[in-house]
N, CA and C atoms as an extended XYZ file, in Angstrom:
294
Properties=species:S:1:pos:R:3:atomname:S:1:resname:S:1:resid:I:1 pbc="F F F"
N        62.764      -39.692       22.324 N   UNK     1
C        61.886      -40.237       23.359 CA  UNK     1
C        62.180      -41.719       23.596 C   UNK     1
N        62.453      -42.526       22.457 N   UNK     2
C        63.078      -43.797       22.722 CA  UNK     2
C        64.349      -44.156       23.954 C   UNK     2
N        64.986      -43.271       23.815 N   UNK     3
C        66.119      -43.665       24.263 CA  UNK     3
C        65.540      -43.649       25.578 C   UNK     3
N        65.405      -42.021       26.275 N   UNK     4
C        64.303      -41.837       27.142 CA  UNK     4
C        63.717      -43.130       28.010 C   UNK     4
N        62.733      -43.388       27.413 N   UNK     5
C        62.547      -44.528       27.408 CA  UNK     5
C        62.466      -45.377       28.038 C   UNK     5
N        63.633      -46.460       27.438 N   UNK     6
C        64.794      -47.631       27.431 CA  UNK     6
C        65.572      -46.849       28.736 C   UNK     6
N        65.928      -46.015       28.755 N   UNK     7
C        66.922      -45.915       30.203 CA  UNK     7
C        66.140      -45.498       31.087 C   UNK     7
N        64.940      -45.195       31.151 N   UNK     8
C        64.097      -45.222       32.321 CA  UNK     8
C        63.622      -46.733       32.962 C   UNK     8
N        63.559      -47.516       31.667 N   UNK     9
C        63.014      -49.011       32.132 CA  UNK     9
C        64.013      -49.501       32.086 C   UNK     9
N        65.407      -49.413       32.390 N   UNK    10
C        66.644      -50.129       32.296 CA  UNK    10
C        66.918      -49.579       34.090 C   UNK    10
N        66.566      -48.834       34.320 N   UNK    11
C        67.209      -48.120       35.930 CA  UNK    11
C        66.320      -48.804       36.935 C   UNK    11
N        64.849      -48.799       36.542 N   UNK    12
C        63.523      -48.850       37.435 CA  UNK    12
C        63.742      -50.535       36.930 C   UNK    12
N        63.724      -51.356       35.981 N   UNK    13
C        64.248      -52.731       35.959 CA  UNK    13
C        62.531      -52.847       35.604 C   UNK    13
N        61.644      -52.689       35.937 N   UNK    14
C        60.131      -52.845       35.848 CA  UNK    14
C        59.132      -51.842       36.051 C   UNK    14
N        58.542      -51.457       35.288 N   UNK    15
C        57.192      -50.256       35.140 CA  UNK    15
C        56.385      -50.426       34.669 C   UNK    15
N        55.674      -49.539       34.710 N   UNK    16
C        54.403      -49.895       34.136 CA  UNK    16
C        53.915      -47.944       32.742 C   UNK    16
N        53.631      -48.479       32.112 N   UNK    17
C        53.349      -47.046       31.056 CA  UNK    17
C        52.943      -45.776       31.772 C   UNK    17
N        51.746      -45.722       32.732 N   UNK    18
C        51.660      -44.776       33.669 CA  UNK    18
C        52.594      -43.974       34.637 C   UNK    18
N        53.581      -44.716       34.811 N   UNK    19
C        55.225      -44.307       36.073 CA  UNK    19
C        55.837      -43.661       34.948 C   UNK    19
N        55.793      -44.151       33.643 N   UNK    20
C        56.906      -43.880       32.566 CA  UNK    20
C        56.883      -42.540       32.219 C   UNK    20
N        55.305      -42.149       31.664 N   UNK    21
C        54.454      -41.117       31.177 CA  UNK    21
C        55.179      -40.000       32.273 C   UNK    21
N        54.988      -40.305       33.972 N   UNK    22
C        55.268      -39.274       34.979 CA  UNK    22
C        56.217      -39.100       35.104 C   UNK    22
N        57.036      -39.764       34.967 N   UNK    23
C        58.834      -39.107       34.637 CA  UNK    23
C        59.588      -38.900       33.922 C   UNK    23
N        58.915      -39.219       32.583 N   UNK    24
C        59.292      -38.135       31.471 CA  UNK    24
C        58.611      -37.415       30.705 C   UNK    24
N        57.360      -36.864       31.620 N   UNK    25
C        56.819      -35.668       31.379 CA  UNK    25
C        55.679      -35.664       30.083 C   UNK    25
N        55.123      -36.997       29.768 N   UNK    26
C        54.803      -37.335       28.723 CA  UNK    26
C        53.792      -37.480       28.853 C   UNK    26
N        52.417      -37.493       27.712 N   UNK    27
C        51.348      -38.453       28.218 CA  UNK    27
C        51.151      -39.890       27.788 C   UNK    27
N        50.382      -40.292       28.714 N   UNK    28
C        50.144      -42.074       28.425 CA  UNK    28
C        50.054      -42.189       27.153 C   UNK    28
N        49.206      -41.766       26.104 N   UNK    29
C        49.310      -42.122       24.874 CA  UNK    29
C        50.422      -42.765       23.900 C   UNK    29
N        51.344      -41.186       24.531 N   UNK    30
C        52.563      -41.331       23.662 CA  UNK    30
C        53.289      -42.366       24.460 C   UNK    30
N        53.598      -42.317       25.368 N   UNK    31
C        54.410      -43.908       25.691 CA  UNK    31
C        53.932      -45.114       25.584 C   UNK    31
N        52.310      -45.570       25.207 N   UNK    32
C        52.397      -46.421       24.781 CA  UNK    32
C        52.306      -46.394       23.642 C   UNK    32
N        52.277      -45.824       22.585 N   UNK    33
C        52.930      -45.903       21.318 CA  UNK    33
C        54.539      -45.876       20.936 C   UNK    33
N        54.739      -45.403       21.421 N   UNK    34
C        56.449      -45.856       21.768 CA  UNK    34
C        56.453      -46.926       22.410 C   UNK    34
N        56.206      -47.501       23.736 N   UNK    35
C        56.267      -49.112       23.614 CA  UNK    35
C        55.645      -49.947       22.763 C   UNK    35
N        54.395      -49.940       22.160 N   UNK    36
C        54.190      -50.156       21.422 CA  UNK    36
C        55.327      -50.928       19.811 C   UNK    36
N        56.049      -49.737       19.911 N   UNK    37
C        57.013      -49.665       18.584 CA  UNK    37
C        58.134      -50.554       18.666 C   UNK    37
N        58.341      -50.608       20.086 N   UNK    38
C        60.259      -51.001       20.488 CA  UNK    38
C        59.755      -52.242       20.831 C   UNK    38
N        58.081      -52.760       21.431 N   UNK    39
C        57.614      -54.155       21.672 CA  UNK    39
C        57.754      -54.886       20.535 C   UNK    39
N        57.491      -54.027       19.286 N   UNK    40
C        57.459      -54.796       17.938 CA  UNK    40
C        58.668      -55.025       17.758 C   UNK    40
N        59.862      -54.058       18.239 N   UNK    41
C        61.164      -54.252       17.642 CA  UNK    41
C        62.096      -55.278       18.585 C   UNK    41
N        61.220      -55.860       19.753 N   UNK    42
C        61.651      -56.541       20.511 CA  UNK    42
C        62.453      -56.329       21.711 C   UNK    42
N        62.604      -54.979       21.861 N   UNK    43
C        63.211      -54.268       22.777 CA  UNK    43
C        62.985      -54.511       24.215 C   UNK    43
N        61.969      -54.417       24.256 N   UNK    44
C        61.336      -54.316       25.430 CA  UNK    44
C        59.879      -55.966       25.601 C   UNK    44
N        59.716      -56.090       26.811 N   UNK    45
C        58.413      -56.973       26.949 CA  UNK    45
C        57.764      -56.645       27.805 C   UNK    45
N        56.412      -57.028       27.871 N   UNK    46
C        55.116      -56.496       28.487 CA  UNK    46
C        54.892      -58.027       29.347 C   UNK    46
N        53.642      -57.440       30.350 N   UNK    47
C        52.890      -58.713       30.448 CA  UNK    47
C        52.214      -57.748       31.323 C   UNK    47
N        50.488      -58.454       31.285 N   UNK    48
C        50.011      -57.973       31.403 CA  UNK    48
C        49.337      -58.526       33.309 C   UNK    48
N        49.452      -57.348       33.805 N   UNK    49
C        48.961      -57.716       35.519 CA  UNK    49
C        47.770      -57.032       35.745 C   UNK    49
N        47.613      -56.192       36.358 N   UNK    50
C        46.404      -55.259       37.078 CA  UNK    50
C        46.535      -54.366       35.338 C   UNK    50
N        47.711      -53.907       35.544 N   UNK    51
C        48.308      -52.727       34.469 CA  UNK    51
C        49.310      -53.798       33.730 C   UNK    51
N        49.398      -52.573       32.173 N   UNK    52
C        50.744      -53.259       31.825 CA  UNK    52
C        51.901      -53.006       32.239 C   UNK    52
N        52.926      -54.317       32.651 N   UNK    53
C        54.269      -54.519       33.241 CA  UNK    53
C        55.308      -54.129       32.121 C   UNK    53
N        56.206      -53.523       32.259 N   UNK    54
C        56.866      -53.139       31.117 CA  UNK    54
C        58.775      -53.509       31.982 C   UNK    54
N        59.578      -54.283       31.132 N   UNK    55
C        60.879      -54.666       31.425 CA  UNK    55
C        61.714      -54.277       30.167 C   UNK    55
N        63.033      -54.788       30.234 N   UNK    56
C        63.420      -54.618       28.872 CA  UNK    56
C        63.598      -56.296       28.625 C   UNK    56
N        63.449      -56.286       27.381 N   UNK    57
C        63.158      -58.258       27.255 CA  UNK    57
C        64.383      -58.914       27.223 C   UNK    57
N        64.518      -59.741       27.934 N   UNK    58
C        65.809      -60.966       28.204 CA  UNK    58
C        65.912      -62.194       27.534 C   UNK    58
N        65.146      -61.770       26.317 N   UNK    59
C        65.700      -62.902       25.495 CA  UNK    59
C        66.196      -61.514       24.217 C   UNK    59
N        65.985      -60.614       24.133 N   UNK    60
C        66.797      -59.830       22.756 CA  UNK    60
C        68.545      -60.532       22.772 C   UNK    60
N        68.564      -60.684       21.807 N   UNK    61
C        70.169      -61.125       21.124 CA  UNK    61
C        71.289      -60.426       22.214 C   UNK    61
N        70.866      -59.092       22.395 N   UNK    62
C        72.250      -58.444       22.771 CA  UNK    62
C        71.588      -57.862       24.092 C   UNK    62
N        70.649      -58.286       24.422 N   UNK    63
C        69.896      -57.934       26.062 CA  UNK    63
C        71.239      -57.357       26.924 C   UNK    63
N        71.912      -58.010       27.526 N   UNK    64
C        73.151      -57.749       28.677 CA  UNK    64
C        74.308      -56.313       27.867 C   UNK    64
N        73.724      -56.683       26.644 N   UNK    65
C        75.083      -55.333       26.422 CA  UNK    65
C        73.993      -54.048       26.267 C   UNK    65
N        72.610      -54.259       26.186 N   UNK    66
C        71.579      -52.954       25.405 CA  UNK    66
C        71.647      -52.360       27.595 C   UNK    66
N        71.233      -53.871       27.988 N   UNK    67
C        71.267      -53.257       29.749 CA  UNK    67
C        72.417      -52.069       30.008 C   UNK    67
N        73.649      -52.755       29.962 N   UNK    68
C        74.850      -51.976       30.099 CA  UNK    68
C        75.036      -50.749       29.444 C   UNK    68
N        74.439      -50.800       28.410 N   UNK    69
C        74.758      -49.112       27.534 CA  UNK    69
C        73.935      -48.481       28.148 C   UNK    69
N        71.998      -48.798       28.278 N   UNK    70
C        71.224      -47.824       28.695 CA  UNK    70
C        72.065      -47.235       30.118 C   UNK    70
N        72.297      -48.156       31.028 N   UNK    71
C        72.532      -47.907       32.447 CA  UNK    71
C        73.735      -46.452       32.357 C   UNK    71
N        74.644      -47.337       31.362 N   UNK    72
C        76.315      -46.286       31.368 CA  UNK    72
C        75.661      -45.082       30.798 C   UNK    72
N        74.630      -45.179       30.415 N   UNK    73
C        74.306      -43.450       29.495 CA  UNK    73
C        73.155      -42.879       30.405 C   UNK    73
N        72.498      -43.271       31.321 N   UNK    74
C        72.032      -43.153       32.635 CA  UNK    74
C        72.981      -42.561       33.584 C   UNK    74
N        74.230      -43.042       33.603 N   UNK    75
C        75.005      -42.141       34.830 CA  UNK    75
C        75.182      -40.957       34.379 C   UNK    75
N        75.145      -40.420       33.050 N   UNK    76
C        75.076      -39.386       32.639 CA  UNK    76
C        74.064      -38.093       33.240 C   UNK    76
N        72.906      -38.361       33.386 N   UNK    77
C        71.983      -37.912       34.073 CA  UNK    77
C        71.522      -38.256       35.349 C   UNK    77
N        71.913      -37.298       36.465 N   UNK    78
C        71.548      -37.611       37.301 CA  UNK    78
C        70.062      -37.874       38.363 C   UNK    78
N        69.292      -37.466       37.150 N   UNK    79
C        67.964      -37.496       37.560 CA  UNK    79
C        67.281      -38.481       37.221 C   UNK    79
N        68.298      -39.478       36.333 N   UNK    80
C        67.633      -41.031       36.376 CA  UNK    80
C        68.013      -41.686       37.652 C   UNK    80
N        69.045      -41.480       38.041 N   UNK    81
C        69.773      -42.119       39.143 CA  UNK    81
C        68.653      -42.013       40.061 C   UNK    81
N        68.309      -40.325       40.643 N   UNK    82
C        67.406      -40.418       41.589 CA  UNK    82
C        66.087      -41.297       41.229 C   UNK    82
N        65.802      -41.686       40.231 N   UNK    83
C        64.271      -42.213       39.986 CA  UNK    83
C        64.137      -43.421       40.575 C   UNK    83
N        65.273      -44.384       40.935 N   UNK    84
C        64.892      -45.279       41.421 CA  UNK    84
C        65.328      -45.511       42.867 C   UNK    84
N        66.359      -44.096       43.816 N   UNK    85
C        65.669      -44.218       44.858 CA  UNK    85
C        64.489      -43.689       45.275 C   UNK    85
N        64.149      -42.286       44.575 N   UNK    86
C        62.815      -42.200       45.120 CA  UNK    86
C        61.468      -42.671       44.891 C   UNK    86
N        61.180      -43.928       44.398 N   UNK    87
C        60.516      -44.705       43.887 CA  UNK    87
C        60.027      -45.313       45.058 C   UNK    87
N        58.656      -45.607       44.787 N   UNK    88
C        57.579      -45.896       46.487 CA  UNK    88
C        57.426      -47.738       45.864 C   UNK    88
N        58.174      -48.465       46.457 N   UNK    89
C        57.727      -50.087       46.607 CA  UNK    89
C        56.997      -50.912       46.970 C   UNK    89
N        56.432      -50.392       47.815 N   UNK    90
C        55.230      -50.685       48.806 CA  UNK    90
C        54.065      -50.014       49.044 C   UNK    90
N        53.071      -50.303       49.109 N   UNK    91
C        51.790      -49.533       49.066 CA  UNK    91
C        51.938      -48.879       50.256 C   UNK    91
N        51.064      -47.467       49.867 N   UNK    92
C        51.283      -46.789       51.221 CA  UNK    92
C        50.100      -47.359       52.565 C   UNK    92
N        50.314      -46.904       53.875 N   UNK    93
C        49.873      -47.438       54.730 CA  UNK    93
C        48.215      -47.337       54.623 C   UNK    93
N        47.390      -47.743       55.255 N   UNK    94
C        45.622      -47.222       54.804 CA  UNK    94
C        45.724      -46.043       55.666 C   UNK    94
N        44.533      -44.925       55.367 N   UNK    95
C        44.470      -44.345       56.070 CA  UNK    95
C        45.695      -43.156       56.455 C   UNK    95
N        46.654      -43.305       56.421 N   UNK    96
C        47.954      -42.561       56.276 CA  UNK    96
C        48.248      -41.143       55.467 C   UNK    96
N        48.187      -40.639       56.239 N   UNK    97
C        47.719      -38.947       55.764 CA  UNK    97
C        48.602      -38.720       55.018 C   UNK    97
N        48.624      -38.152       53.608 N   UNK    98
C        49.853      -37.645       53.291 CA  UNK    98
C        50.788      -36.478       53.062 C   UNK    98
């Protein structure tokens, strides 16, 4: 589930525990106990907005090479690829039927 993870928040670049939970099929609990774990191990960083913001942290020692592996083991699966075009950026319109 770690790895999981790390290459979901390495593709999407920023999430939040709730987006994480829905695309890998998980519940909230368990992903934030897994961030939780990798926050302690420095893996990853939070900050906290409306929700918690979840990145992978840019000060870890080897940040640019952990980016590059998650991503290269990401092209592997192509259903990470799709996650971040079909990813909604913008709030939807008011009122806007769906």
């Amino acid at each position: 589930m770690r790895t999981a993870l790390l290459m979901v928040i390495a593709v999407l670049e920023e999430t939040y525990p709730a987006e994480l939970a829905r695309y890998l099929g998980s519940s909230i609990s368990s992903v934030q106990r897994t961030l939780d774990k990798i926050e302690e191990d420095g893996l990853v960083a939070t900050r906290s907005l409306v929700v918690r913001a979840v990145t992978l942290n840019p000060l870890f020692p080897a940040a640019k090479e952990l980016r590059a592996l998650l991503l290269r083991l990401a092209e592997g699966y192509p259903e990470y690829q799709r996650l971040k075009e079909s990813r909604r950026l913008r709030p939807r319109r008011r009122n806007k039927r769906l």
